[in-house]
C-alpha positions as CSV (number, residue, x, y, z in Angstrom):
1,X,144.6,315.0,-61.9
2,X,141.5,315.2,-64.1
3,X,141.5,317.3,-67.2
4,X,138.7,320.0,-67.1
5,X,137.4,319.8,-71.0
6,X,136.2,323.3,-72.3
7,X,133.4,323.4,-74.5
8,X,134.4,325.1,-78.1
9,X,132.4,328.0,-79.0
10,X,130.6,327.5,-82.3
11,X,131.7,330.5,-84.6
12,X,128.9,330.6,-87.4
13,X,129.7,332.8,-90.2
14,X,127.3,335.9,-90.0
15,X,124.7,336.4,-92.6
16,X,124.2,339.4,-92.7
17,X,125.6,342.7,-90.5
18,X,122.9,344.7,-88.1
19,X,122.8,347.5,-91.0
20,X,121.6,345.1,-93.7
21,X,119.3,343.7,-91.8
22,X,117.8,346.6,-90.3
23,X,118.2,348.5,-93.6
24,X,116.1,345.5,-95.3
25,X,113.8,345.9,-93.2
26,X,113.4,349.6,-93.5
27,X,112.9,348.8,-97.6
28,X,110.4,346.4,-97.5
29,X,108.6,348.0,-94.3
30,X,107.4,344.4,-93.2
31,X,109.4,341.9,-92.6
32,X,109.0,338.0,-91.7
33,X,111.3,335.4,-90.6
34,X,111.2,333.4,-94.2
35,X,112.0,336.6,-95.5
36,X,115.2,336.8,-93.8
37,X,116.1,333.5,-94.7
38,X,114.9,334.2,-98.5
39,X,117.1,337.4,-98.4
40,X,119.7,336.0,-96.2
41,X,120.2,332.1,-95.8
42,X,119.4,332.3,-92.6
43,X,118.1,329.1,-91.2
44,X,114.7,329.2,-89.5
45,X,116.4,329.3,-85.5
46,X,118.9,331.9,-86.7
47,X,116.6,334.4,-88.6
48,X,114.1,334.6,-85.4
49,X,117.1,334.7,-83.3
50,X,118.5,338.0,-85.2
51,X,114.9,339.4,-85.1
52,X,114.5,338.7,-81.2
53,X,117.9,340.2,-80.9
54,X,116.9,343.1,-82.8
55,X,113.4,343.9,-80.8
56,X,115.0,343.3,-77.4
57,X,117.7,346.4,-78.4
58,X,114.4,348.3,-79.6
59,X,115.1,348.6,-82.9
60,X,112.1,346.6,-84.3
61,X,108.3,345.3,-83.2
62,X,106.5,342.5,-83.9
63,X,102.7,342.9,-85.1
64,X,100.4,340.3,-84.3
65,X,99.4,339.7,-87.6
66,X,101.1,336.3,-89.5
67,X,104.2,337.3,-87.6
68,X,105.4,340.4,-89.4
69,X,108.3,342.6,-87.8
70,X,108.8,346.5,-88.4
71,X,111.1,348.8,-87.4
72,X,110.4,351.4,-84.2
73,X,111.4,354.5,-84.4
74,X,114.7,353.8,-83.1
75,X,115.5,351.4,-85.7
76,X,114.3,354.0,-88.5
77,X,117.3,356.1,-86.5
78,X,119.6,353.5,-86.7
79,X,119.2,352.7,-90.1
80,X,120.0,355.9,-91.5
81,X,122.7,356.2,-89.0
82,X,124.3,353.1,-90.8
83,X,123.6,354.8,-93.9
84,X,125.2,358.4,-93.5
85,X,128.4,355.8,-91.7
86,X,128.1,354.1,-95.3
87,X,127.8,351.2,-93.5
């Protein structure tokens, strides 16, 4: 009988929640990957990965310009959302 191996997940300890990111990003208006890491610790894979994340739910946008992210209006929503939660 052959034993089927299962692959382990890899549980990362978050940086930061959804609300602080999105909440950071609301503060500062601009936002660039180095800035989450800066802010954060992200490493470079994880802080674009949040930001991807982020602009596929339609929270955020990226302008063309040196790779800067802002919030939509949805994100300026959820942000205060988080904030009357007290999130």
């Amino acid at each position: 009988m052959t034993q089927i191996k299962q692959r382990e997940k890899r549980h990362y300890p978050i940086k930061a929640t959804k609300s602080e990111v999105l909440r950071f990003i609301r503060d500062r208006e601009f936002v660039t990957v180095h800035d989450l890491i800066e802010r954060f610790g992200y490493k470079y894979k994880g802080a674009e990965k949040r930001l991807y994340n982020l602009a596929r739910e339609g929270l955020i946008t990226q302008w063309i310009e040196r790779g800067q992210w802002s919030l939509t209006q949805d994100g300026y929503r959820k942000a205060d959302y988080y904030d009357q939660q007290g999130r």
